[in-house]
N, CA, C and O atoms as a CHARMM CRD file, in Angstrom:
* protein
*
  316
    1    1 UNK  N    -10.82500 -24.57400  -0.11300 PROA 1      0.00000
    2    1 UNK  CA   -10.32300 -23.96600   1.09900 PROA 1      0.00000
    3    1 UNK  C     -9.53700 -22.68900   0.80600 PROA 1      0.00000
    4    1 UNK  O     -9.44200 -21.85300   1.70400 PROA 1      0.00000
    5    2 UNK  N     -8.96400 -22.47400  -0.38700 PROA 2      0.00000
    6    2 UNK  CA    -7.68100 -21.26100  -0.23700 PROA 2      0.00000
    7    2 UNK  C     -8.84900 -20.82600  -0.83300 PROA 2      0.00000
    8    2 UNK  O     -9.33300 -20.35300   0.19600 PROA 2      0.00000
    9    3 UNK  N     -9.64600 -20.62000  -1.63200 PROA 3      0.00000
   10    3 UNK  CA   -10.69400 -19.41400  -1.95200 PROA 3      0.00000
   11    3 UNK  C    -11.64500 -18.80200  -0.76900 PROA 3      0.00000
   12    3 UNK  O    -11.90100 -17.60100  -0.86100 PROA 3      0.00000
   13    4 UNK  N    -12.08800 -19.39600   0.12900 PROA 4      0.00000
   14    4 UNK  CA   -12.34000 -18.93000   1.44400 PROA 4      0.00000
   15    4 UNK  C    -11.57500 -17.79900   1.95400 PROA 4      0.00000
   16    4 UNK  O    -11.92300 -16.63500   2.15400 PROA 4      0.00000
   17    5 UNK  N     -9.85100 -18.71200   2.21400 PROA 5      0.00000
   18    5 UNK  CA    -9.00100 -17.59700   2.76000 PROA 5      0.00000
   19    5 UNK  C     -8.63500 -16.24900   1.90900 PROA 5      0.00000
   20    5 UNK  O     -8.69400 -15.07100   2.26100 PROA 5      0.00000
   21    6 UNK  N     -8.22300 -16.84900   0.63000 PROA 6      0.00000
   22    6 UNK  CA    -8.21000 -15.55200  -0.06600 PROA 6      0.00000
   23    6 UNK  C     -9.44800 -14.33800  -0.36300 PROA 6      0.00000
   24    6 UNK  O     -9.19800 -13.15500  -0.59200 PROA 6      0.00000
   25    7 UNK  N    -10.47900 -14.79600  -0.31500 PROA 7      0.00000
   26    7 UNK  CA   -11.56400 -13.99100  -0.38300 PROA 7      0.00000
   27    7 UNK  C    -11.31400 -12.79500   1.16500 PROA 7      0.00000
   28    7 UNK  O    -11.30000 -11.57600   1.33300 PROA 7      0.00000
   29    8 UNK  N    -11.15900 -13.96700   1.99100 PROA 8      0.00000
   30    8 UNK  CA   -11.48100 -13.17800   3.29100 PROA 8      0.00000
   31    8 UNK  C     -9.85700 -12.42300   3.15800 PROA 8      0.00000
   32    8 UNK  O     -9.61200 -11.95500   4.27000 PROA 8      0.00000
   33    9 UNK  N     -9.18000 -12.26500   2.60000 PROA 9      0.00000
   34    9 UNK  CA    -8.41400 -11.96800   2.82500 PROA 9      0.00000
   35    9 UNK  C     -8.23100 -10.17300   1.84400 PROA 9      0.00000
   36    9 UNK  O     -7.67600  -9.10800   2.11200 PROA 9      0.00000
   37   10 UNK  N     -8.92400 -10.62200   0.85900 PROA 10     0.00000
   38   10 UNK  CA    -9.08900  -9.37100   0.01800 PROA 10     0.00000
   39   10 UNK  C    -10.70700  -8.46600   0.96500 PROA 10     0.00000
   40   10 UNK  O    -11.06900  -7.29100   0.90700 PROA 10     0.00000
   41   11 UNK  N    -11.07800  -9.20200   1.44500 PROA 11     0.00000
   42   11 UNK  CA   -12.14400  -8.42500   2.02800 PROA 11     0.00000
   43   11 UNK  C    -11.64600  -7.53200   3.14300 PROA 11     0.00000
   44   11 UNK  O    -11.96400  -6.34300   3.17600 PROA 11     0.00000
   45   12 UNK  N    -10.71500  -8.20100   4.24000 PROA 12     0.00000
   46   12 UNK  CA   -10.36700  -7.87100   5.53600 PROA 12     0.00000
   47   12 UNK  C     -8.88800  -6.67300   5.21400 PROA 12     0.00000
   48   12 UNK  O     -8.56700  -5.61500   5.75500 PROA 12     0.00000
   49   13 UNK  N     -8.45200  -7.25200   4.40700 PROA 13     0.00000
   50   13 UNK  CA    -7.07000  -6.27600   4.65300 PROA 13     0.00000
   51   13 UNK  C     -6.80000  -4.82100   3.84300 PROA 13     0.00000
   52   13 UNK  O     -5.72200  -4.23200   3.91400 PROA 13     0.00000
   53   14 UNK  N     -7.86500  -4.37300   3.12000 PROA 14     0.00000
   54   14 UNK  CA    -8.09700  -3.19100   2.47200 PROA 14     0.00000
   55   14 UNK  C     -8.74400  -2.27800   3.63800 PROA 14     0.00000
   56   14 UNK  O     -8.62800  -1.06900   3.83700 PROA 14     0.00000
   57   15 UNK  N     -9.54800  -3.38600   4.42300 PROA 15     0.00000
   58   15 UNK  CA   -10.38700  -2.43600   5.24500 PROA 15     0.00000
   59   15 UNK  C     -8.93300  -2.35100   6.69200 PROA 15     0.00000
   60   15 UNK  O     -8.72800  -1.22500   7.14400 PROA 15     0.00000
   61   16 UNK  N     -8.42500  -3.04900   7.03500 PROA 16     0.00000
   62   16 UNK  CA    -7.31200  -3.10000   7.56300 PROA 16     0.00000
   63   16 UNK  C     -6.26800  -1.82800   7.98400 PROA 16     0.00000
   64   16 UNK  O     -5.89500  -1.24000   8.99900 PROA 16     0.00000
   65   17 UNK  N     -5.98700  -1.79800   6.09000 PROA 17     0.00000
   66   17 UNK  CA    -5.04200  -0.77400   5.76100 PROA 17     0.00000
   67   17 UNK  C     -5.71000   0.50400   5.68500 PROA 17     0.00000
   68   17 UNK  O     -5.01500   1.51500   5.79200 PROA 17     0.00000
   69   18 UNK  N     -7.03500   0.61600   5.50400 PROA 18     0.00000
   70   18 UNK  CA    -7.78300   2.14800   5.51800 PROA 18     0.00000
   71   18 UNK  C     -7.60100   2.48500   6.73700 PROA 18     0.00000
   72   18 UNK  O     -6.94500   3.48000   7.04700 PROA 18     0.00000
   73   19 UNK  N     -8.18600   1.66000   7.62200 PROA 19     0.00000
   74   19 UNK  CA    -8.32400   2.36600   8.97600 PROA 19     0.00000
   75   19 UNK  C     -6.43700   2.73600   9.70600 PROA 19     0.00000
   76   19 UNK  O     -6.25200   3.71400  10.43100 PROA 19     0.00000
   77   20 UNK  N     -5.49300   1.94400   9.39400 PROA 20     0.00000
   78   20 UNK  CA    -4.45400   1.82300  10.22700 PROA 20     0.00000
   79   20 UNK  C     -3.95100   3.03400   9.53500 PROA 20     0.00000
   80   20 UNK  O     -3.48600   3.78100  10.39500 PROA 20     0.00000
   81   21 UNK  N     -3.82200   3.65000   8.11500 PROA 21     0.00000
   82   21 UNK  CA    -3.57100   4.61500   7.27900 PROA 21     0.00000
   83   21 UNK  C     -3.66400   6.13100   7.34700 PROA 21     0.00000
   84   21 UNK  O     -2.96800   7.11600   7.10100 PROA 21     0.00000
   85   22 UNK  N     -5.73500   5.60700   8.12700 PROA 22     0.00000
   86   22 UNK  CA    -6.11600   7.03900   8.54700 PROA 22     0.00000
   87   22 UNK  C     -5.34300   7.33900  10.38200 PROA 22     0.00000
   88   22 UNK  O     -5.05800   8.38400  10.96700 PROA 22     0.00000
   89   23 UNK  N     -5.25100   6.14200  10.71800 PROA 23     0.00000
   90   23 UNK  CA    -4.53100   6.92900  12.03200 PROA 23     0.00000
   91   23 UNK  C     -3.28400   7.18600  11.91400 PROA 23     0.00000
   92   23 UNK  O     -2.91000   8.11900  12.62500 PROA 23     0.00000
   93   24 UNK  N     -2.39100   6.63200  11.18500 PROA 24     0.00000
   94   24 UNK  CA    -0.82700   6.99200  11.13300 PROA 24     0.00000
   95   24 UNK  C     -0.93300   8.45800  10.89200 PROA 24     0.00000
   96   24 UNK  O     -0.40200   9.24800  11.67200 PROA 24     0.00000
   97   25 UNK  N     -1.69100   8.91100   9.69700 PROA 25     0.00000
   98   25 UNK  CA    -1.74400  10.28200   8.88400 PROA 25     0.00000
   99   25 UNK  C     -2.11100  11.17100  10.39300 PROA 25     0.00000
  100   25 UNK  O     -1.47000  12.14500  10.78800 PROA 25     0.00000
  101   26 UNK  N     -2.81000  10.80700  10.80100 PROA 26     0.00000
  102   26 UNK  CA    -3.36100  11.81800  12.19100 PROA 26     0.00000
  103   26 UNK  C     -2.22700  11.80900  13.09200 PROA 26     0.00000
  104   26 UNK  O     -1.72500  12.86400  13.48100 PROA 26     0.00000
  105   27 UNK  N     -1.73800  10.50700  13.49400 PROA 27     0.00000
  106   27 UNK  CA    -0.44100  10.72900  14.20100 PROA 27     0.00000
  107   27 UNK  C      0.84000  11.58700  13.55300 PROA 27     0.00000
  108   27 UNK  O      1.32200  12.49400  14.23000 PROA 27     0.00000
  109   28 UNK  N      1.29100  11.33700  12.45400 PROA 28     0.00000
  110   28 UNK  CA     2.20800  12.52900  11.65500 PROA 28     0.00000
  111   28 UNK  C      1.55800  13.66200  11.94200 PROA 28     0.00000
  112   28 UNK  O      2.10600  14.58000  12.55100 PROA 28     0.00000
  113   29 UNK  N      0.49200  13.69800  11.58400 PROA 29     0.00000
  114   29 UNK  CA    -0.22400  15.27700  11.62800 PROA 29     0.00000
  115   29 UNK  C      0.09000  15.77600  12.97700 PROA 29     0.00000
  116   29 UNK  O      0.27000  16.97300  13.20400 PROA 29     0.00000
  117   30 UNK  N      0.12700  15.27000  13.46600 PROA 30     0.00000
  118   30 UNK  CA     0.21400  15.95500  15.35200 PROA 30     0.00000
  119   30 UNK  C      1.18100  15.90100  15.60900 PROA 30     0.00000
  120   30 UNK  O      1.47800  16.91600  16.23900 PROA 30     0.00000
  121   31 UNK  N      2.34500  14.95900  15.45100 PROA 31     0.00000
  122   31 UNK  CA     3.62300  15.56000  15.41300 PROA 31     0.00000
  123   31 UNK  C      4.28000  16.61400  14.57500 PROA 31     0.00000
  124   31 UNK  O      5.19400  17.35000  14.94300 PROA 31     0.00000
  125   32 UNK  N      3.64300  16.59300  13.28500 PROA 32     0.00000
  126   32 UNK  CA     4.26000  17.72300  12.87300 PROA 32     0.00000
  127   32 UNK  C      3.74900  19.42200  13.15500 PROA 32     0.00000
  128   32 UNK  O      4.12700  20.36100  12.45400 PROA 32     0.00000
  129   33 UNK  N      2.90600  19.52900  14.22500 PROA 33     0.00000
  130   33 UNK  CA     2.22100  20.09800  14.47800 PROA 33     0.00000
  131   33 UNK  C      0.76900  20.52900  14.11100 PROA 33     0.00000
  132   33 UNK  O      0.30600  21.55500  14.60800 PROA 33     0.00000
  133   34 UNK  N     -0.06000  19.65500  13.12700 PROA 34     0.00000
  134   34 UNK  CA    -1.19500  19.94400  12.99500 PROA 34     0.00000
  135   34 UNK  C     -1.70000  19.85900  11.36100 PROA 34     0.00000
  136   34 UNK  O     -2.84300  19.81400  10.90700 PROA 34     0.00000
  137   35 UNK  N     -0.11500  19.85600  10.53100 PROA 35     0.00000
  138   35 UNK  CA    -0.72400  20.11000   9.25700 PROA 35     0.00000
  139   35 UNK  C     -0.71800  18.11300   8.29800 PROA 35     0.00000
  140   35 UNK  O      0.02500  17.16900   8.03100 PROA 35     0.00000
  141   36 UNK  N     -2.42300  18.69600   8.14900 PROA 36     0.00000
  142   36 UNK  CA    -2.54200  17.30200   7.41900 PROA 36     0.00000
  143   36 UNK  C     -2.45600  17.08100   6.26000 PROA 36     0.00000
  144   36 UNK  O     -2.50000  15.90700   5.89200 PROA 36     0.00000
  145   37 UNK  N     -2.31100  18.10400   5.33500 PROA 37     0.00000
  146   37 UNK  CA    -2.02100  17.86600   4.34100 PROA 37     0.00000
  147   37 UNK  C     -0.37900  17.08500   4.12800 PROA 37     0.00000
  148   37 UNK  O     -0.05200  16.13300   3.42000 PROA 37     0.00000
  149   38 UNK  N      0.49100  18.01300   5.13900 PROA 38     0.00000
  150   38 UNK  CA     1.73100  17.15800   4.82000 PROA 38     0.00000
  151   38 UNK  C      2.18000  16.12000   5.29400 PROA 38     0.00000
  152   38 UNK  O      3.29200  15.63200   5.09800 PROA 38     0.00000
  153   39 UNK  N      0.96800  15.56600   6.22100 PROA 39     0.00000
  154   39 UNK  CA     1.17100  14.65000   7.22500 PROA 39     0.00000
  155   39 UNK  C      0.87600  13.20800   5.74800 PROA 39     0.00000
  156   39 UNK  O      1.39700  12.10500   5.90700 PROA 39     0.00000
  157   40 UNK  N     -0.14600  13.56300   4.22300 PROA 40     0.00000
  158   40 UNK  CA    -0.61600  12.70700   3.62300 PROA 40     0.00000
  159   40 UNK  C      0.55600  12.63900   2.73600 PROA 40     0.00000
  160   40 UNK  O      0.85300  11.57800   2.18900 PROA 40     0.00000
  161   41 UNK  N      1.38200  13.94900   2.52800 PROA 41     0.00000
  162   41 UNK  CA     2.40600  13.55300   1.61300 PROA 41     0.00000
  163   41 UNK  C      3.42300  12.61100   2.09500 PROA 41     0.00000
  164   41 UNK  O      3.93300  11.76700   1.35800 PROA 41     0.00000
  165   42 UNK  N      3.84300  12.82200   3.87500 PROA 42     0.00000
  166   42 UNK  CA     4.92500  12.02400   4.45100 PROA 42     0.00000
  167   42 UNK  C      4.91300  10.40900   4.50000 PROA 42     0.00000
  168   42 UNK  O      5.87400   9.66300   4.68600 PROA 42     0.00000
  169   43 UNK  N      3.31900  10.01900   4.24600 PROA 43     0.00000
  170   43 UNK  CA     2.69800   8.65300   4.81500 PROA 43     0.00000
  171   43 UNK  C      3.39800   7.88600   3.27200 PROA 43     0.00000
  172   43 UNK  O      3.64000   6.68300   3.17000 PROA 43     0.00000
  173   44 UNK  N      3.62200   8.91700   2.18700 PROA 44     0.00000
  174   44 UNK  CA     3.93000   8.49000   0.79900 PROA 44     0.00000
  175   44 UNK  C      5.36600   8.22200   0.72100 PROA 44     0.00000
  176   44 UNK  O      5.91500   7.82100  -0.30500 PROA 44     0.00000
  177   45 UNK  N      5.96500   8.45400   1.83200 PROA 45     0.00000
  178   45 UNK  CA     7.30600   7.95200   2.02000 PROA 45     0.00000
  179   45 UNK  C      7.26300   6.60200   2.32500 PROA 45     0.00000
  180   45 UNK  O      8.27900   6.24300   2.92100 PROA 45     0.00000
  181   46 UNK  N      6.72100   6.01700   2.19600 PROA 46     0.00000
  182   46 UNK  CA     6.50000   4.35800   2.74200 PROA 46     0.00000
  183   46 UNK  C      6.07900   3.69900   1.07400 PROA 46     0.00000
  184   46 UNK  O      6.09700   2.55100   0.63200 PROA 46     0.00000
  185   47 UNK  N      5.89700   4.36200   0.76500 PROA 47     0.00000
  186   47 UNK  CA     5.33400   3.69100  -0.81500 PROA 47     0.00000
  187   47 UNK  C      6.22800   2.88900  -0.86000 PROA 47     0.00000
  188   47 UNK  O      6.01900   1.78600  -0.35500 PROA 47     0.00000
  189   48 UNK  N      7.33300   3.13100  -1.38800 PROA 48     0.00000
  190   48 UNK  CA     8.31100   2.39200  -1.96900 PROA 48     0.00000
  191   48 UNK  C      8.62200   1.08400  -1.11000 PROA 48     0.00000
  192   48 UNK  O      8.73400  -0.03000  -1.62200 PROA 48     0.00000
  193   49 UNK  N      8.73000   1.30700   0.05700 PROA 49     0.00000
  194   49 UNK  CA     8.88400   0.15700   1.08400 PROA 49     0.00000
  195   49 UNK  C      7.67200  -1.02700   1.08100 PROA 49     0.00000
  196   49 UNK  O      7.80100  -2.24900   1.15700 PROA 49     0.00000
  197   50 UNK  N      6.89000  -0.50400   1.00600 PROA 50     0.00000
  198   50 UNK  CA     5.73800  -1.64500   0.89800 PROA 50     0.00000
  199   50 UNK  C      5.58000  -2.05200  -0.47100 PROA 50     0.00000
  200   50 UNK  O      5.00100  -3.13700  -0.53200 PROA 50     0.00000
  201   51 UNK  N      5.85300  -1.62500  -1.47200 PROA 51     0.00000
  202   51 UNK  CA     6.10500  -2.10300  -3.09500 PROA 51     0.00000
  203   51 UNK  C      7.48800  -3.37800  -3.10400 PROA 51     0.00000
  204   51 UNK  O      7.40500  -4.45000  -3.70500 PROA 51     0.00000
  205   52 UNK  N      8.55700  -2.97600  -2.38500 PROA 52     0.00000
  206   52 UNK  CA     9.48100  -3.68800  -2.35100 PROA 52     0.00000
  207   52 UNK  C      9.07400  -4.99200  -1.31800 PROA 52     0.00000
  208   52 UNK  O      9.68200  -6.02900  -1.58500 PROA 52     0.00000
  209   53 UNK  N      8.20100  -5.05600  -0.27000 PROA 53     0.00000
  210   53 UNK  CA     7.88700  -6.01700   0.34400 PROA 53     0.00000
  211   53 UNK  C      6.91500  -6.91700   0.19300 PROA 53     0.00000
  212   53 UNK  O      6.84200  -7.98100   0.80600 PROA 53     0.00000
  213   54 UNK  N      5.75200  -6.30100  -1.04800 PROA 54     0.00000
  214   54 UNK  CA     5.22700  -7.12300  -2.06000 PROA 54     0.00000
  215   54 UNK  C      5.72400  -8.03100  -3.12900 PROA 54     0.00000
  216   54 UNK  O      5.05100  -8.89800  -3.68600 PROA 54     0.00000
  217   55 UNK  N      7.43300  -7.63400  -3.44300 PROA 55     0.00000
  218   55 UNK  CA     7.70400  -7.92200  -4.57100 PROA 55     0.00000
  219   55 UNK  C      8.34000  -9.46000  -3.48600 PROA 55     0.00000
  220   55 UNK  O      8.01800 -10.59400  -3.84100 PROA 55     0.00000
  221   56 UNK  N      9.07300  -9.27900  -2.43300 PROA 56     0.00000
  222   56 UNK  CA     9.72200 -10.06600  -1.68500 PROA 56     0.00000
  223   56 UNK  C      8.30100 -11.31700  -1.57400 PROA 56     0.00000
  224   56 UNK  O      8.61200 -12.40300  -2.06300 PROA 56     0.00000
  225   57 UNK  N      7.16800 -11.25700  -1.12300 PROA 57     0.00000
  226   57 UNK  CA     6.05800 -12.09500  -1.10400 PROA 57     0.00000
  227   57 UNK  C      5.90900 -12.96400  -2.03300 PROA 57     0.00000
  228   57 UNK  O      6.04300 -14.17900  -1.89100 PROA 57     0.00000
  229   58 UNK  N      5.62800 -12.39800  -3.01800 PROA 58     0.00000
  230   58 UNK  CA     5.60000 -12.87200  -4.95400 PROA 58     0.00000
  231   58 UNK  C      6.57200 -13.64100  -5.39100 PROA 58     0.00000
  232   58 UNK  O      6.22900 -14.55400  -6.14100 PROA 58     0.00000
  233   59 UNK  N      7.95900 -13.50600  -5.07500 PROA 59     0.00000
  234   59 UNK  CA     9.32100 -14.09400  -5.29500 PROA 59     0.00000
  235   59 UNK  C      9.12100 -15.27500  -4.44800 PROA 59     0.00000
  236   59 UNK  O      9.17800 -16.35300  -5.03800 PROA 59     0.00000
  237   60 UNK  N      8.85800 -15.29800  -2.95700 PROA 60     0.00000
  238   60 UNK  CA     8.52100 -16.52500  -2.04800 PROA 60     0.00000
  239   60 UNK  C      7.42300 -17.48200  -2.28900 PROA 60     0.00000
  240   60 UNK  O      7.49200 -18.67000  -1.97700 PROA 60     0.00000
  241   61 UNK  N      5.92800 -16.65600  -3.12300 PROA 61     0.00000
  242   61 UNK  CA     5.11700 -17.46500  -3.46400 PROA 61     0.00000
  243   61 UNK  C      5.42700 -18.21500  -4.79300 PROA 61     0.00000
  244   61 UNK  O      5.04200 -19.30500  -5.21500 PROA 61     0.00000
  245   62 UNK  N      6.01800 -17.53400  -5.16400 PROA 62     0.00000
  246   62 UNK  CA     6.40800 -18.72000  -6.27900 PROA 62     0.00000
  247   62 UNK  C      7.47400 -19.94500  -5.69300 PROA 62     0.00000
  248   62 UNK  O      7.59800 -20.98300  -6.34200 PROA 62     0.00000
  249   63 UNK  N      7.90700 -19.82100  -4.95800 PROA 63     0.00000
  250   63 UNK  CA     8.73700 -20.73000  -4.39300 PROA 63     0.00000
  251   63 UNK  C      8.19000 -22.25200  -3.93700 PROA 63     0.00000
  252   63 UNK  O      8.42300 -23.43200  -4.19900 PROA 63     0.00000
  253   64 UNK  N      7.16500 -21.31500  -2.93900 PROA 64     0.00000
  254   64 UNK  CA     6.29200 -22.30600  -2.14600 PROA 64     0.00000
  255   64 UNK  C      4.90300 -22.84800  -2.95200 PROA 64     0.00000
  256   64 UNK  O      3.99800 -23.29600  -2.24800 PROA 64     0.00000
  257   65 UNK  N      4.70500 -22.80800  -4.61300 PROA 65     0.00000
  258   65 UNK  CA     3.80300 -23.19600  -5.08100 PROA 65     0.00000
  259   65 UNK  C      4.15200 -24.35400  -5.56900 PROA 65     0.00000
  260   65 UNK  O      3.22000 -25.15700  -5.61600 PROA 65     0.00000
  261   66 UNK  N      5.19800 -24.74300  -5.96200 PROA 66     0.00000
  262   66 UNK  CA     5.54300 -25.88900  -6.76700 PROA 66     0.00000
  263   66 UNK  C      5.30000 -26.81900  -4.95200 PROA 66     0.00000
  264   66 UNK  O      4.11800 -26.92400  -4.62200 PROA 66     0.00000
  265   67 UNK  N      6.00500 -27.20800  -4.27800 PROA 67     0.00000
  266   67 UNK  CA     6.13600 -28.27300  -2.82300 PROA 67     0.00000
  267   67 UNK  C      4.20400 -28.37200  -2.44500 PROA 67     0.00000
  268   67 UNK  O      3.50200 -29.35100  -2.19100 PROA 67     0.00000
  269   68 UNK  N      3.88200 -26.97800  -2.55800 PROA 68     0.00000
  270   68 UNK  CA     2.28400 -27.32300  -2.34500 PROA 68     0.00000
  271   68 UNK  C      1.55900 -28.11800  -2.73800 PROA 68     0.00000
  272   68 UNK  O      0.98500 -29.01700  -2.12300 PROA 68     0.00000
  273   69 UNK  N      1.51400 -27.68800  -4.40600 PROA 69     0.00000
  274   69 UNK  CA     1.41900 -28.81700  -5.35100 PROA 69     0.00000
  275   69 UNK  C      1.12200 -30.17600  -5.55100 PROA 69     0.00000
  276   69 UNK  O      0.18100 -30.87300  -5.93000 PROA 69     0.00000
  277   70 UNK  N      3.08000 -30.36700  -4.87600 PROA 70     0.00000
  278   70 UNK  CA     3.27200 -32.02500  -4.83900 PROA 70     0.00000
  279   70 UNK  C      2.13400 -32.28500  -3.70800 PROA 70     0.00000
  280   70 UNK  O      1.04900 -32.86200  -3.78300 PROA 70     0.00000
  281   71 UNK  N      2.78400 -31.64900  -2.65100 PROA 71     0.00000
  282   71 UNK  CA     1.62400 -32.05800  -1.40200 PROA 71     0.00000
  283   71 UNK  C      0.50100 -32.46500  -1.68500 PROA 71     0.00000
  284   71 UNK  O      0.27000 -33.53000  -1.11200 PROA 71     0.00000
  285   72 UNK  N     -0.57100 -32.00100  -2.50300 PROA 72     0.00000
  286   72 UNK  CA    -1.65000 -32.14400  -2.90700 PROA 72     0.00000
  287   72 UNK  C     -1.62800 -32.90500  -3.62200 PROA 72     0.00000
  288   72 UNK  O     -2.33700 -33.76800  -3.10500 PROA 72     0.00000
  289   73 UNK  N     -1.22700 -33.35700  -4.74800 PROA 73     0.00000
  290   73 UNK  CA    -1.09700 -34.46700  -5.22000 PROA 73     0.00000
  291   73 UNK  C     -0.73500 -35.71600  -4.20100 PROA 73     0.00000
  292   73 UNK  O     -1.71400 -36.42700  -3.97500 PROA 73     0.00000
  293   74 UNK  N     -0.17900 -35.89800  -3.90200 PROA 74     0.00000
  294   74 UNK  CA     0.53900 -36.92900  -3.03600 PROA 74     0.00000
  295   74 UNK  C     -1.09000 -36.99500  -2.08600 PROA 74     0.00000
  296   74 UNK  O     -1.52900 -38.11900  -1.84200 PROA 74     0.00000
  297   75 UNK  N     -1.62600 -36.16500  -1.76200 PROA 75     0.00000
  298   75 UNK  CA    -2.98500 -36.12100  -0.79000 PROA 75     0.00000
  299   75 UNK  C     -4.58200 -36.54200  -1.49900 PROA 75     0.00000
  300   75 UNK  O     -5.73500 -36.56100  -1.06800 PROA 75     0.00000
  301   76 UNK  N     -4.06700 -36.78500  -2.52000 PROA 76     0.00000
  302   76 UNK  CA    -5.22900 -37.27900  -3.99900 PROA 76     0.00000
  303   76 UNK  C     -6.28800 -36.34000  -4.31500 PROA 76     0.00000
  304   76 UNK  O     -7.34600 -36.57800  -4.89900 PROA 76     0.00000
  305   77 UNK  N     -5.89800 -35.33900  -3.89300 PROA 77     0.00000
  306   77 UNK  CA    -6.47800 -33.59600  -4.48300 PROA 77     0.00000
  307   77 UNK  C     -6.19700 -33.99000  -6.17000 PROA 77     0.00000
  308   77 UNK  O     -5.38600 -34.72800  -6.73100 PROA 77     0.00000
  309   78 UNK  N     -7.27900 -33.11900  -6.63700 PROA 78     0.00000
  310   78 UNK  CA    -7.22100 -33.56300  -8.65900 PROA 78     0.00000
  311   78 UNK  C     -7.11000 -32.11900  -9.00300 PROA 78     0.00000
  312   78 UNK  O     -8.22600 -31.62900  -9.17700 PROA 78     0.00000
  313   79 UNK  N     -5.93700 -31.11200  -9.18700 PROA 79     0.00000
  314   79 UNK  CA    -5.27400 -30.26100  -9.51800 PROA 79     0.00000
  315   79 UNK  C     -5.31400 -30.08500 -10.99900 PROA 79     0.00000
  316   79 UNK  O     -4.64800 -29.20000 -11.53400 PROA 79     0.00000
């Protein structure tokens, strides 16, 4: 079951983030009046924020792997 979700999950959310990426950049671009080149450098102001909210994920998934685990065991899953 989690290889299902994770598959679909590496499939769906790259394509996700392309499309939501290319419209933010167009929206900066038009507020800043038109220029897209700096509209691609500004979108790079978010880097850091979404690096730090990956790291927050990773720290929680390790949390929630050990209780899963038991769960599954306890459910006579052979881990």
């Amino acid at each position: 079951m989690w290889g299902i979700i994770f598959s679909n999950f590496l499939v769906i959310m790259p394509l996700r983030g392309q499309g939501m990426n290319t419209y933010a950049e167009r929206m900066i671009s038009d507020r800043i009046g038109g220029d897209l080149a700096g509209a691609f450098f500004r979108v790079n102001w978010f880097a850091p924020v979404i690096v730090g909210l990956m790291a927050i994920v990773l720290i929680c998934y390790g949390r929630d792997e050990d209780p899963m685990l038991e769960k599954a065991r306890a459910g006579g899953e052979e881990i």
